[in-house]
N, CA, C and O atoms as a DFTB+ gen file, in Angstrom:
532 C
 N C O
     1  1      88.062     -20.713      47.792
     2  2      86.643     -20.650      47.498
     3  2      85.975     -21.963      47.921
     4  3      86.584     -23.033      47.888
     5  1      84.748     -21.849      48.305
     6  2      83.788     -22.940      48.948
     7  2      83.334     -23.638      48.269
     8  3      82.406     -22.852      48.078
     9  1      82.960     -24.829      47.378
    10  2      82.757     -25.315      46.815
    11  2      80.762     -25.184      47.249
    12  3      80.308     -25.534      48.338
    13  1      80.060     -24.715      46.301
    14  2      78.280     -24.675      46.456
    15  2      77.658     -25.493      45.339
    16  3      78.028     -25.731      44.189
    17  1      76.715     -25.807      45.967
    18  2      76.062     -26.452      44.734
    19  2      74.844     -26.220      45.670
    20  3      74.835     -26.003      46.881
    21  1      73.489     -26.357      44.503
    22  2      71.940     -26.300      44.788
    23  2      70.844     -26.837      43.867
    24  3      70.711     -27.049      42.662
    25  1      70.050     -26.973      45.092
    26  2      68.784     -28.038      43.942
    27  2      67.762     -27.180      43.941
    28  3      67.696     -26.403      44.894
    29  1      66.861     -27.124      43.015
    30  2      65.332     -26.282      42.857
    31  2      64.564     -27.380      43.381
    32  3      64.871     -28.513      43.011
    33  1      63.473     -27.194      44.305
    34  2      62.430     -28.209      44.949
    35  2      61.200     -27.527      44.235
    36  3      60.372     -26.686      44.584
    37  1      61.322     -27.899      43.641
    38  2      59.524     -27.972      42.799
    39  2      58.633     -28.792      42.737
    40  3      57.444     -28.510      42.892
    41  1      59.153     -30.118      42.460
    42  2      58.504     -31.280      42.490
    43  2      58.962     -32.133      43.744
    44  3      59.787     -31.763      44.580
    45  1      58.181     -33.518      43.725
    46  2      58.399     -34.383      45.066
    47  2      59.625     -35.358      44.422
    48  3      59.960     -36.189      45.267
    49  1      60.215     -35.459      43.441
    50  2      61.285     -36.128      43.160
    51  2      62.672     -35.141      43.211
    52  3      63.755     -35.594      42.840
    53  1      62.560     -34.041      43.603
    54  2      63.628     -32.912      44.033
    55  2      64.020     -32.941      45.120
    56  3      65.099     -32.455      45.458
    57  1      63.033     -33.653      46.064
    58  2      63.308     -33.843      47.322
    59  2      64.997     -35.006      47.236
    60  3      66.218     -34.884      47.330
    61  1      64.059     -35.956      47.026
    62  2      65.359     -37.360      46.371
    63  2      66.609     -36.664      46.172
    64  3      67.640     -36.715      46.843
    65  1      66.295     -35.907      44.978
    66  2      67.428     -34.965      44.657
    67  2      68.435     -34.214      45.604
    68  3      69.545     -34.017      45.108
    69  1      68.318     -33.956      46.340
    70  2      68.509     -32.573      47.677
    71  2      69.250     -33.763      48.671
    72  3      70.229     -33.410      49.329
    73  1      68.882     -34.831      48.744
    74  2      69.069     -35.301      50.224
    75  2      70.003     -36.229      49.468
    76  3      70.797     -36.691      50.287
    77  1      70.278     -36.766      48.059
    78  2      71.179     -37.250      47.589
    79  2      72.247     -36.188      47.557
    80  3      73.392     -36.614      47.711
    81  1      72.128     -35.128      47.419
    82  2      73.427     -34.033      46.630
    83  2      74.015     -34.165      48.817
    84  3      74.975     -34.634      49.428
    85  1      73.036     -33.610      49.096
    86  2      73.233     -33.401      50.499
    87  2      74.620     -34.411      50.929
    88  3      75.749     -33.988      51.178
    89  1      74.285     -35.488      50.933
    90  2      75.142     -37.058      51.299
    91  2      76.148     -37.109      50.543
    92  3      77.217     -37.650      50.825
    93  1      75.853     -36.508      49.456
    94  2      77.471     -36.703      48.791
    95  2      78.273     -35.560      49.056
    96  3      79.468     -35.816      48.903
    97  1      78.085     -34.622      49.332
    98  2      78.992     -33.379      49.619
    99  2      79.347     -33.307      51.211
   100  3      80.239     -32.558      51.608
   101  1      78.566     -34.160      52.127
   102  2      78.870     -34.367      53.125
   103  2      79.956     -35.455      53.007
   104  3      80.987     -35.222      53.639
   105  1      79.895     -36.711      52.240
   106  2      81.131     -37.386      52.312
   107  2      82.337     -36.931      51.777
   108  3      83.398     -37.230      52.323
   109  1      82.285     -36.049      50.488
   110  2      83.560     -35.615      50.175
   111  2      84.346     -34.659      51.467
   112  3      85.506     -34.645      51.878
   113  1      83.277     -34.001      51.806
   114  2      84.066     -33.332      53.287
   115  2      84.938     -33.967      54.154
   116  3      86.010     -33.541      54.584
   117  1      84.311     -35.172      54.406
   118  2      84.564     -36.183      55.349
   119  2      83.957     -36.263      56.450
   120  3      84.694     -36.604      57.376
   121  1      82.332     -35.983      56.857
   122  2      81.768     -36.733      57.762
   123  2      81.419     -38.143      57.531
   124  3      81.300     -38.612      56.399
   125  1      81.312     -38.588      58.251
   126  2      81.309     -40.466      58.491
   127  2      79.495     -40.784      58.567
   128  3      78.521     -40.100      58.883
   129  1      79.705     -42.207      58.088
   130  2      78.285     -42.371      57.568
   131  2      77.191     -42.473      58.494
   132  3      76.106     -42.900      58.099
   133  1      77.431     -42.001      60.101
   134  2      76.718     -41.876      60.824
   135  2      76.049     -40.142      60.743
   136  3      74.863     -39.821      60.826
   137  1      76.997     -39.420      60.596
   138  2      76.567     -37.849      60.461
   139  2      76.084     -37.541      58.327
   140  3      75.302     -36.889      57.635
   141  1      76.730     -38.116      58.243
   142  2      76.117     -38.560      56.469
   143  2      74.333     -38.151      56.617
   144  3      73.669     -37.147      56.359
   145  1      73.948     -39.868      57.315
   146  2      72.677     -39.811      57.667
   147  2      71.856     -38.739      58.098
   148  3      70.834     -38.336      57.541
   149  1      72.563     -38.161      59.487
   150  2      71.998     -37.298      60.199
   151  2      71.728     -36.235      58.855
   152  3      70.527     -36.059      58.652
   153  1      72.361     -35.730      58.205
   154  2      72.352     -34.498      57.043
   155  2      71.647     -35.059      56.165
   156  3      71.021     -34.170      55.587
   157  1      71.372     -36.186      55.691
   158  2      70.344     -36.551      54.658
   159  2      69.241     -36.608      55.351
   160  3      68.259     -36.180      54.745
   161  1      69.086     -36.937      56.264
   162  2      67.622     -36.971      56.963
   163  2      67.278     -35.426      57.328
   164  3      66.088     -35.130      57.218
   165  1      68.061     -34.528      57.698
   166  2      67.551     -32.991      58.115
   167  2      67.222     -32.447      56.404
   168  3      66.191     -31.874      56.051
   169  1      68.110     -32.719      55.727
   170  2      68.423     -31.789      53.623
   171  2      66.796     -32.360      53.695
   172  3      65.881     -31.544      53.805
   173  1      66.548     -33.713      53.630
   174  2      64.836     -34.227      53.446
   175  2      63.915     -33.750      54.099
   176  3      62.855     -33.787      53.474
   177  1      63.827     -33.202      55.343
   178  2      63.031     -32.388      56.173
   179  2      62.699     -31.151      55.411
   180  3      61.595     -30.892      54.930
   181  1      63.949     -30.294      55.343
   182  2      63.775     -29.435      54.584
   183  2      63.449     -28.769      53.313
   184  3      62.931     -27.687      53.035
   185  1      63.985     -29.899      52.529
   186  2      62.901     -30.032      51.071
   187  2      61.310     -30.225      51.270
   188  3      60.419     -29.464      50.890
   189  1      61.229     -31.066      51.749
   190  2      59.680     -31.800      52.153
   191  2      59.196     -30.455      52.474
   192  3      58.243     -30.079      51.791
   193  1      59.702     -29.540      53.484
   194  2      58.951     -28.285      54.142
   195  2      58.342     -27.199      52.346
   196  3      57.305     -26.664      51.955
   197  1      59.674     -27.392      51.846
   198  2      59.605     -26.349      50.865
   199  2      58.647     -26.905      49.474
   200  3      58.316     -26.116      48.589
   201  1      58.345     -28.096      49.452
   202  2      58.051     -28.474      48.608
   203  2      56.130     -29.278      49.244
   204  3      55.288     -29.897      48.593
   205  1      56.141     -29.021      50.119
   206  2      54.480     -29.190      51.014
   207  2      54.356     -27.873      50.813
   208  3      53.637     -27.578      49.858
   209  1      54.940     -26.788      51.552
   210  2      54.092     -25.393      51.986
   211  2      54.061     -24.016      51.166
   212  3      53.215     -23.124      51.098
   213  1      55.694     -24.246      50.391
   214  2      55.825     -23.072      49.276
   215  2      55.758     -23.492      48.106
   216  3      55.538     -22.627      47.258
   217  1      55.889     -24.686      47.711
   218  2      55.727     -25.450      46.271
   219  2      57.123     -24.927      45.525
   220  3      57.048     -25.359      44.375
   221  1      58.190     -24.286      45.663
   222  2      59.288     -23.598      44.761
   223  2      59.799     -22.854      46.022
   224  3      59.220     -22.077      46.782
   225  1      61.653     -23.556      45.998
   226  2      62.311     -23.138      46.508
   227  2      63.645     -23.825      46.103
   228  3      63.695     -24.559      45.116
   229  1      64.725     -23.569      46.887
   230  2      66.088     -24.027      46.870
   231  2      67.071     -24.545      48.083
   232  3      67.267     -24.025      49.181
   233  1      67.478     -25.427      47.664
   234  2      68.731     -25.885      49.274
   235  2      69.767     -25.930      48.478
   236  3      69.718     -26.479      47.378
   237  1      70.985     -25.262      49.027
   238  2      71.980     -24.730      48.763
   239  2      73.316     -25.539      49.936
   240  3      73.433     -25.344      51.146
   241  1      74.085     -26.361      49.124
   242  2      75.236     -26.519      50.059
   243  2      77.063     -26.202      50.391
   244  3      78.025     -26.758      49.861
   245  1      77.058     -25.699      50.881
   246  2      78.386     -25.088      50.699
   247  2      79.531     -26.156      52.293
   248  3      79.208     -26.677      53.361
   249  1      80.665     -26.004      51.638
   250  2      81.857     -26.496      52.711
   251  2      82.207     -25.166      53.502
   252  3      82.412     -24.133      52.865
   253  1      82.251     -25.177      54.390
   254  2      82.853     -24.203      55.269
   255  2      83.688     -24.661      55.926
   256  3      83.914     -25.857      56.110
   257  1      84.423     -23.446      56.494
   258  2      86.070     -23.926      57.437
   259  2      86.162     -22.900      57.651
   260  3      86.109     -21.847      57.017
   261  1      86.386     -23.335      59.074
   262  2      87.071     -22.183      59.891
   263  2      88.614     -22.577      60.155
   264  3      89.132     -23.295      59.301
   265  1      89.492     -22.127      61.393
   266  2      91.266     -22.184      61.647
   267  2      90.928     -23.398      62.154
   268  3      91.633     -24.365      61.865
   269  1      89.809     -23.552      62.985
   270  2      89.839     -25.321      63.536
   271  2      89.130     -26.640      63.534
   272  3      89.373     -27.724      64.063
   273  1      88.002     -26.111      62.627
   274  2      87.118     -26.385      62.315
   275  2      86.494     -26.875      60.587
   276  3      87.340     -26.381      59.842
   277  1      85.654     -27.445      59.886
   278  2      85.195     -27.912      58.735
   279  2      84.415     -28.726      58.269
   280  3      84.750     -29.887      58.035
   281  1      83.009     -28.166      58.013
   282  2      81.416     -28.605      58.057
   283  2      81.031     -28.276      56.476
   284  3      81.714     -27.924      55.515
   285  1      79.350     -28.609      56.691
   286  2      78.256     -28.310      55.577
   287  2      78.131     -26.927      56.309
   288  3      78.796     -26.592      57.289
   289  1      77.201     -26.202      55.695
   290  2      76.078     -24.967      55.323
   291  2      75.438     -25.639      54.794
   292  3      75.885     -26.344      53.889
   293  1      74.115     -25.667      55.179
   294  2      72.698     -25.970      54.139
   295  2      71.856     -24.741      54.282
   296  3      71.612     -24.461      55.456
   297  1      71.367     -23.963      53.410
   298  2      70.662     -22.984      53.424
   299  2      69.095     -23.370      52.641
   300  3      69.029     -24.058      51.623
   301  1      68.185     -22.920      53.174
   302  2      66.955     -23.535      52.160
   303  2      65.957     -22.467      52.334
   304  3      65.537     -22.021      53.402
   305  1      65.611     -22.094      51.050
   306  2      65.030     -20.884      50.717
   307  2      63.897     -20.889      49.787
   308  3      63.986     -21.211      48.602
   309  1      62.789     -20.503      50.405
   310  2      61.816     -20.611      49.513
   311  2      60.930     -18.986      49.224
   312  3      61.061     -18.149      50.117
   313  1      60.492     -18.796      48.597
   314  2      59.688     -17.756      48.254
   315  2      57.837     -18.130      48.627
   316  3      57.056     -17.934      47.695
   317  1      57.420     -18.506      49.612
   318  2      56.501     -18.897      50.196
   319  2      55.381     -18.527      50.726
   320  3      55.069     -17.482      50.154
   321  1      54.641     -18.784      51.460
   322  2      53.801     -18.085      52.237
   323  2      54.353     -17.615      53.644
   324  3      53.828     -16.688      54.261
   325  1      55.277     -18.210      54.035
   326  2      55.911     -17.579      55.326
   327  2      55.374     -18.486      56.479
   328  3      54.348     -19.167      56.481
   329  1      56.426     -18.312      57.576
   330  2      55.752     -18.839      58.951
   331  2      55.034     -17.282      59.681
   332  3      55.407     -16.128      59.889
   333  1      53.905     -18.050      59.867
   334  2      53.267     -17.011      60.850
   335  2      53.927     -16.754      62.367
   336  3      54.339     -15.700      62.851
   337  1      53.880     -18.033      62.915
   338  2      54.457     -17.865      64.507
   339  2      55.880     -19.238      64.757
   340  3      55.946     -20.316      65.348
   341  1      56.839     -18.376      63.905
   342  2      57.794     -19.371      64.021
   343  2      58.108     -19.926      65.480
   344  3      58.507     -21.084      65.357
   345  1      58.090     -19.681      66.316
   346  2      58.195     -20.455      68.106
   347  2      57.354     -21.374      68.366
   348  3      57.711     -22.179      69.226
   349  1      55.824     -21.590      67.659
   350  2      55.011     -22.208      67.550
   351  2      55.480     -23.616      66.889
   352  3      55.325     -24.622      67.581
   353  1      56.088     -23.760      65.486
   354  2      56.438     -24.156      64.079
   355  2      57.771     -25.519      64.931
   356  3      57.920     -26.735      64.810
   357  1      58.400     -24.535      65.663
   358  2      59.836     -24.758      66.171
   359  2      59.450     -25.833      67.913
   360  3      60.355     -26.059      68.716
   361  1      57.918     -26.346      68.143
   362  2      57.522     -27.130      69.137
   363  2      57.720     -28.355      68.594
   364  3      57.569     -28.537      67.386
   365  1      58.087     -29.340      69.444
   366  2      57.489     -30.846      68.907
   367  2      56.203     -31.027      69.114
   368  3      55.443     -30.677      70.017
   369  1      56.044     -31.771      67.910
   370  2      54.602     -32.297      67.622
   371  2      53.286     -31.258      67.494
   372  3      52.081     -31.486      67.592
   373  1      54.087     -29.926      67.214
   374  2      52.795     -29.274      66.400
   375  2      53.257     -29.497      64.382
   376  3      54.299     -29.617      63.737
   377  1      52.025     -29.457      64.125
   378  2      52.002     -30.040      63.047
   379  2      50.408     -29.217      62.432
   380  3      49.312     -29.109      62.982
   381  1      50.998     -28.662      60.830
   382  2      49.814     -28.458      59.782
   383  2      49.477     -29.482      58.967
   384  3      48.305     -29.707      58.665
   385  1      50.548     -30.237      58.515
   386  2      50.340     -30.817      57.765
   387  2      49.597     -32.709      57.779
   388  3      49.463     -33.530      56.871
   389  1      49.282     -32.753      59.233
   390  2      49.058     -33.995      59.998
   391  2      50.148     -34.964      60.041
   392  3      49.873     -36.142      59.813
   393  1      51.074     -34.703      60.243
   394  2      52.646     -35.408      60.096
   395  2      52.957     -35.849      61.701
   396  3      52.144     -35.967      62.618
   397  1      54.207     -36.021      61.710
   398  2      54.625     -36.117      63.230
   399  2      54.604     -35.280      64.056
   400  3      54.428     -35.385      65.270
   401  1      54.864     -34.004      63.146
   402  2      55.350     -32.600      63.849
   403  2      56.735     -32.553      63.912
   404  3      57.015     -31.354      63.914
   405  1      57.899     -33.304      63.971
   406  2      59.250     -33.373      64.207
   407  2      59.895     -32.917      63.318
   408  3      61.086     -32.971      63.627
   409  1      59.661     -32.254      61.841
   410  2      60.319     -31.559      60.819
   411  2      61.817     -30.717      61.653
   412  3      62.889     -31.145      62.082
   413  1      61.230     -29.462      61.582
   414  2      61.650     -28.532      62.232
   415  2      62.483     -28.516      63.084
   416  3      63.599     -28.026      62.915
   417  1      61.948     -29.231      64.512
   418  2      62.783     -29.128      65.534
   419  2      63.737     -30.285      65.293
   420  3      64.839     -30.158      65.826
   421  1      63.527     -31.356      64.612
   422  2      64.463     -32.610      64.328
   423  2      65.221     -32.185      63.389
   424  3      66.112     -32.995      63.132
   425  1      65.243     -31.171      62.714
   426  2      66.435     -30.555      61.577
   427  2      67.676     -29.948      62.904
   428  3      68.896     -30.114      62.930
   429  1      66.781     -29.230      63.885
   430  2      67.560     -28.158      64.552
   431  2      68.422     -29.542      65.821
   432  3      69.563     -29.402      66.262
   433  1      67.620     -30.590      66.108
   434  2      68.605     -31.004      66.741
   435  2      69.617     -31.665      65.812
   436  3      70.717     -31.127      65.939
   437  1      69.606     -32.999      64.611
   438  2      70.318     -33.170      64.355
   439  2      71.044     -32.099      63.440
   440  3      71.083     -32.472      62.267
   441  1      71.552     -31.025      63.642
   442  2      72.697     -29.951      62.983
   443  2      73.386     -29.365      63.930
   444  3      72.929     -29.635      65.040
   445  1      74.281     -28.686      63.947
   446  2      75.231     -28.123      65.251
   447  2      74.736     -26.722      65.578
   448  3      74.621     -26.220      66.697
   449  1      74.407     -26.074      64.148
   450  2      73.708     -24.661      64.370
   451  2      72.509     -24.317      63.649
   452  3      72.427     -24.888      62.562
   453  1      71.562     -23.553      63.938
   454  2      70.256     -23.754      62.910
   455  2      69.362     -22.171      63.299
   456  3      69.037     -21.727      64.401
   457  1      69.155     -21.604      61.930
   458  2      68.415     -20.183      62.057
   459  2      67.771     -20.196      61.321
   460  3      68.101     -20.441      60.161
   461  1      66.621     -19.943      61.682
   462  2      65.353     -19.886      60.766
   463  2      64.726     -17.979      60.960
   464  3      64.562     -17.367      62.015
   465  1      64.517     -17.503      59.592
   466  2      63.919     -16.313      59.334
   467  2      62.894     -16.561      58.313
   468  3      63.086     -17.249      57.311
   469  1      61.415     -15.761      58.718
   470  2      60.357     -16.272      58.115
   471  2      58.996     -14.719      57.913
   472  3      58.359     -14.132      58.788
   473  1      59.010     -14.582      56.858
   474  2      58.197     -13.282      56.956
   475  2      57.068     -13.451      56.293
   476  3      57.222     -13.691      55.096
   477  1      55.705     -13.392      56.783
   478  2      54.657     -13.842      56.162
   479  2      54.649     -13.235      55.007
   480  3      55.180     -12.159      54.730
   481  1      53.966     -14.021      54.251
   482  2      54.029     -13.303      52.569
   483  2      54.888     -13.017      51.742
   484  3      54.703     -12.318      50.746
   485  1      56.308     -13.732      52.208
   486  2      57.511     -13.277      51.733
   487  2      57.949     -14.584      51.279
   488  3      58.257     -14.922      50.136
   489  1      57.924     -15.438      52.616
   490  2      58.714     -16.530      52.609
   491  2      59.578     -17.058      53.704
   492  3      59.505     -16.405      54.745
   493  1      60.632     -18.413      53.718
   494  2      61.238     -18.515      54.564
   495  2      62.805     -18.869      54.305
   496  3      63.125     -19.441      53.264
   497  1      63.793     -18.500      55.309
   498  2      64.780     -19.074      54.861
   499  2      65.691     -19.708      56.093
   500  3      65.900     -19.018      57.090
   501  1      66.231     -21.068      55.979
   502  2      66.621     -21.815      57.128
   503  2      68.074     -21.909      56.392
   504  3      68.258     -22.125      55.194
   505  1      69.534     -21.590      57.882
   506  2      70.737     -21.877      57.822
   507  2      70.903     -23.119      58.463
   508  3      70.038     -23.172      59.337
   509  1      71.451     -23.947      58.464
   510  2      71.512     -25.384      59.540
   511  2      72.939     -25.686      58.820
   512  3      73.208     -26.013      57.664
   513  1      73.877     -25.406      60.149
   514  2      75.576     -26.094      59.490
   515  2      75.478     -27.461      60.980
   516  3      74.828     -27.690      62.000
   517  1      76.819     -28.130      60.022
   518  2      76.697     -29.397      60.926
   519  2      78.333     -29.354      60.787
   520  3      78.858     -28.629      59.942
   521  1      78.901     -29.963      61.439
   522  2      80.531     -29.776      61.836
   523  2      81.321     -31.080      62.362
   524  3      81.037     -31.782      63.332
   525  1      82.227     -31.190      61.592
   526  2      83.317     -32.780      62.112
   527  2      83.439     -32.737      63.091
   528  3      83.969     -31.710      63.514
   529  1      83.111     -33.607      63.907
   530  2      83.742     -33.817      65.086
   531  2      85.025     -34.231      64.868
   532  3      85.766     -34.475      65.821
């Protein structure tokens, strides 16, 4: 069994929360404190998203392994307003919120794999695993 754990993002100190749990379950795995980073900086992207646009959601982290392989899962799920034109969302430097714009697509580069499903009025939910080299 996979070891999961998850934070509720409700407030802006949940964020803290998320990108701390994030870093520590990445070190017990054993990524090194260069990919550490990389996963605390994407877990913070992704809170920040859920906690600016849906106000209430969750990031969820699980260990995965495959026969040759052994990473994070971060899943982050909110009950939201939804992306309207996720291909749009997924550009650099478009931006609602007057930010950088780099949320999104800077989650998807620093992670190894990344899927985003988003249904207006529903909500959104992002997979992003990252993997030992």
């Amino acid at each position: 069994m996979n070891p999961r754990s998850c934070v509720n993002i409700h407030k802006e100190w949940d964020i803290v929360g998320a990108r701390q749990l994030g870093r520590e379950m990445a070190k017990e795995i054993g990524f090194g404190n260069v990919d550490q980073a990389r996963i605390a900086t994407a877990v913070s992207e992704l809170a920040r998203n859920i906690y600016l646009y849906a106000k209430n959601g969750q990031i969820c982290f699980e260990h995965i392994y495959t026969n040759s392989q052994k990473g994070i899962l971060m899943t982050a799920v909110d009950v939201g307003p939804g992306i309207k034109d996720v291909s749009r969302v997924m550009q650099d430097g478009y931006t609602t919120s007057g930010g950088l714009g780099a949320g999104l697509p800077g989650v998807k580069r620093l992670m190894d794999d990344f899927d985003i499903t988003s249904t207006v009025g529903e909500g959104t939910k992002i997979k992003a695993i990252k993997w030992i080299r």
